[in-house]
LOKOL-725208 format. One line per 4 residues: number of its first residue (from 1); their letters; for each residue x, y, z of C-alpha. Coordinates in steps of 0.25 Angstrom, whole numbers, plus 2048, in hexadecimal, padded with zeros to 3 digits. Layout:
! residues N
NUM) A) X,Y,Z; ...;
//
This chain:
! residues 259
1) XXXX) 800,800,800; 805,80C,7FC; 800,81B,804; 802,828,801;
5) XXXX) 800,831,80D; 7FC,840,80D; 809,843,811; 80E,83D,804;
9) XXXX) 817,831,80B; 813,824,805; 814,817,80C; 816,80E,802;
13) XXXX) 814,800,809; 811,7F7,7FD; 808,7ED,807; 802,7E5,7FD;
17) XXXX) 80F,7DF,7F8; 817,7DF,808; 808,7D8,80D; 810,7CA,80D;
21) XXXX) 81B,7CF,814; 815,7DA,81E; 810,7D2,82A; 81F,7CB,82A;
25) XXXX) 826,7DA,829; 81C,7E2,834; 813,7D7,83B; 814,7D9,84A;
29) XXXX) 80E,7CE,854; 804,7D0,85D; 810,7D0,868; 817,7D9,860;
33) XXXX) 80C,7E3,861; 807,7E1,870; 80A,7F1,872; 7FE,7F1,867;
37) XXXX) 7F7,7E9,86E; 7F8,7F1,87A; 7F7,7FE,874; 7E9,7FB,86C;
41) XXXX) 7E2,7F2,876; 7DB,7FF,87D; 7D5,801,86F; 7D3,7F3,86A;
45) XXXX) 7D2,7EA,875; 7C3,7E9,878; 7C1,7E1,86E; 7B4,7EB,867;
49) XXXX) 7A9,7E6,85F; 7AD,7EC,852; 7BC,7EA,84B; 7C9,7F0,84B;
53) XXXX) 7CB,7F7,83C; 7DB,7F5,83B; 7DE,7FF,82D; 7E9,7FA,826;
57) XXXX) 7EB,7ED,82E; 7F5,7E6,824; 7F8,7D9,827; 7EF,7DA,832;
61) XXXX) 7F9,7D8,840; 7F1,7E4,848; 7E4,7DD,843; 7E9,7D0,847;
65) XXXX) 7EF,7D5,854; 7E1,7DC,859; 7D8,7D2,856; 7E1,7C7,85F;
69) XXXX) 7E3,7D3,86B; 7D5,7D8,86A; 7CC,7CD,865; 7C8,7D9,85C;
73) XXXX) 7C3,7D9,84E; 7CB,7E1,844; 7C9,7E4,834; 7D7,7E6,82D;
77) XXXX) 7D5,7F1,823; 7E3,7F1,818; 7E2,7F6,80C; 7ED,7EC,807;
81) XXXX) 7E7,7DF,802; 7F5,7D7,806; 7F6,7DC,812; 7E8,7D7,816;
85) XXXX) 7EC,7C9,80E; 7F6,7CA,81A; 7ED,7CF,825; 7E4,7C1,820;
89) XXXX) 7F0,7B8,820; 7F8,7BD,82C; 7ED,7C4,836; 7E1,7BB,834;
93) XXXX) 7D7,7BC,840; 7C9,7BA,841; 7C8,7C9,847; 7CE,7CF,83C;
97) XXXX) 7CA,7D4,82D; 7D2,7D9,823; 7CB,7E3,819; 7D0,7ED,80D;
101) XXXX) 7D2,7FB,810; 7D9,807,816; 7D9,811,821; 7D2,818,817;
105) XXXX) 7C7,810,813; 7C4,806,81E; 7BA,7FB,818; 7B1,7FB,824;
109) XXXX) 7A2,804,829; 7A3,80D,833; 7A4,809,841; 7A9,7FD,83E;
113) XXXX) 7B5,7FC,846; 7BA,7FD,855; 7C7,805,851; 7D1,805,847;
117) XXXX) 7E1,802,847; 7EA,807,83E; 7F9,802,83F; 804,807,836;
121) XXXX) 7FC,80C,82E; 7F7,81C,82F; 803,81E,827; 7FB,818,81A;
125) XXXX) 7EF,81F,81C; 7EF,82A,811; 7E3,832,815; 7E2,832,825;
129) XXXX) 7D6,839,825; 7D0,831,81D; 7D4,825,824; 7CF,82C,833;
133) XXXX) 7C1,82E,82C; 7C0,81F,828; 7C5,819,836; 7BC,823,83D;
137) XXXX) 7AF,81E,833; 7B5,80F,835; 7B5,80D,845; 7AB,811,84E;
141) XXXX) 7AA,81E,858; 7B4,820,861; 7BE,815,85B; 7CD,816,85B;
145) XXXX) 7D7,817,850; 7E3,80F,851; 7EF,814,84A; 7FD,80D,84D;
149) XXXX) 806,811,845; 815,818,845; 813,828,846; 81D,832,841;
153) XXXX) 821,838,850; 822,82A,856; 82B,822,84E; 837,81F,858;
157) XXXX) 832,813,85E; 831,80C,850; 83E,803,84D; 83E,804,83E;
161) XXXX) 83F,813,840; 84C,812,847; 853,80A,83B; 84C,811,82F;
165) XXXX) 84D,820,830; 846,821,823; 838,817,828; 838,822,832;
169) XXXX) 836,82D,829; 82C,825,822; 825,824,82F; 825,833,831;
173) XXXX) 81C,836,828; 812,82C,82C; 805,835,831; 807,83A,83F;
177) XXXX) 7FE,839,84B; 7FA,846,84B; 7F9,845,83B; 7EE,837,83D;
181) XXXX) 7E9,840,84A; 7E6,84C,841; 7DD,843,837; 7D7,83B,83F;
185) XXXX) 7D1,847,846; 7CA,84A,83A; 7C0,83F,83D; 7C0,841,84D;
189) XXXX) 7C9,836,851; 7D4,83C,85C; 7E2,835,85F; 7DE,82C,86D;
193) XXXX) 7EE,828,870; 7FB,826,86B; 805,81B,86F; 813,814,86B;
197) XXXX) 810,806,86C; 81A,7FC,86C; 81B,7F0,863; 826,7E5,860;
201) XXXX) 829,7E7,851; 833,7DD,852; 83A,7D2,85A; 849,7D8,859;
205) XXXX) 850,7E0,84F; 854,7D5,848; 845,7D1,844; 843,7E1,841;
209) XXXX) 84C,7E1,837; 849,7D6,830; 83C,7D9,82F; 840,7E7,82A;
213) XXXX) 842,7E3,81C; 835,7DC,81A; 82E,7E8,820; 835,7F4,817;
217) XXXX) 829,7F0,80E; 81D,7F0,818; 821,7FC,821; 81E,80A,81B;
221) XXXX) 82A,810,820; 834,806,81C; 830,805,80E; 831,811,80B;
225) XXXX) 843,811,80C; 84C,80D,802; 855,801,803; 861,80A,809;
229) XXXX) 858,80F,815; 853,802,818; 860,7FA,818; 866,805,821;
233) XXXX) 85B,802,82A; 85A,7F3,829; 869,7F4,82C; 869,7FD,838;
237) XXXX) 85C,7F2,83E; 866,7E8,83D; 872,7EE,842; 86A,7F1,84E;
241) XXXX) 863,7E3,851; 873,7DD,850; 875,7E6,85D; 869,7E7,866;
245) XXXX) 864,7DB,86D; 858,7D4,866; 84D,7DE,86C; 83D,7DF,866;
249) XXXX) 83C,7EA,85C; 832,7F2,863; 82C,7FE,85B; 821,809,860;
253) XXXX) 815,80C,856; 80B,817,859; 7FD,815,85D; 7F3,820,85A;
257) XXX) 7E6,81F,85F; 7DB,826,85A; 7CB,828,85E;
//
């Protein structure tokens, strides 16, 4: 999928033709993510009547992960059709349900949903009032937004930004807090909290950099740098892990909760 953003960035993720590999390169287990788990249970863990809308679920490991901590029912809307081959293939779960769409144009009536989640994927979203107007039609009165993703502003906790100076300039121009705030106003939601949470990303350095070189082609700020960037980088991972003890990669993403 390729995204052009009003700032006139594009993130150019081809997901259709990474989909087979994807899962491998950025899948996390449900022990990985237990700072998730923590973090969303306030928002998720009653277990409502009505489903989670997970927008741009992938190959479904938030979907996946919600239904087995929650018991909750969740409709996984991604517009790539490999990805949701994926998402059928690798997070199957009687709670869950893959559908086409987008942020955008969520294929659902109005106040059909609990709440939404969004993970990694704000950055995607080309018209972010047009995406506020369309979770506010898609879940009901009072519902929060869930929106996980790494922000420009809080980016020193991420690994990968340490090693690739250039992924972290592509992250900077990712859409702010205050940005997504500012048009999500716009249709009366108002930013509820904010948080760092914690997730293993990997089990040691080693595993991290191993992974890097499938993942250069499913992570938006890695594809974008040319071969010389990325083998500097991929050296300086591995230079590290020959030196530190064999420690869990942990990383810091952003939660942005919105009502």
């Amino acid at each position: 999928m390729t995204s052009s953003r009003p700032d006139g960035e594009v993130s150019s993720v081809a997901y259709d033709r990474v989909a087979p590999s994807y899962h491998a390169a950025r899948g996390l287990s449900l022990e990985a993510l237990e700072g998730w788990r923590q973090a969303v249970a306030p928002y998720l863990g009653s277990a409502p009547a009505l489903p989670v809308v997970d927008v741009g679920s992938g190959t479904g490991t938030f979907a996946r992960a919600f239904a087995e901590w929650f018991g909750v029912c969740v409709v996984g809307i991604e517009p790539s059709a490999a990805m949701r081959d994926q998402a059928e293939l690798r997070s199957a779960h009687p709670n869950i349900v893959y559908r086409a769409g987008s942020a955008e144009a969520i294929p659902l009536p109005p106040a059909s949903a609990s709440s939404a989640w969004l993970s990694t994927v704000i950055h995607h979203v080309a018209d972010l009032g047009a995406a506020a107007r369309e979770l506010r039609r898609t879940i009901v009165a009072g519902a929060p937004v869930l929106i996980r993703s790494a922000f420009p502003g809080r980016l020193d906790g991420i690994t990968l930004f340490r090693f690739f100076p250039g992924a972290r300039k592509v992250a900077e121009t990712f859409p702010t807090i205050d940005r997504v705030g500012e048009a999500f106003a716009a249709t009366g939601f108002r930013i509820e909290h904010v948080e760092d949470v914690p997730q293993v990303s990997a089990p040691n350095l080693r595993a991290f950099a191993k992974a890097l070189t499938t993942a250069r082609l499913a992570d938006s700020t890695l594809v974008a740098l040319d071969q010389v960037d990325f083998d500097r980088g991929l050296t300086a991972v591995r230079a590290v892990a020959r030196e530190v003890e064999a420690a869990p990669v942990v990383d810091r993403l952003t939660l942005v909760v919105l009502r």
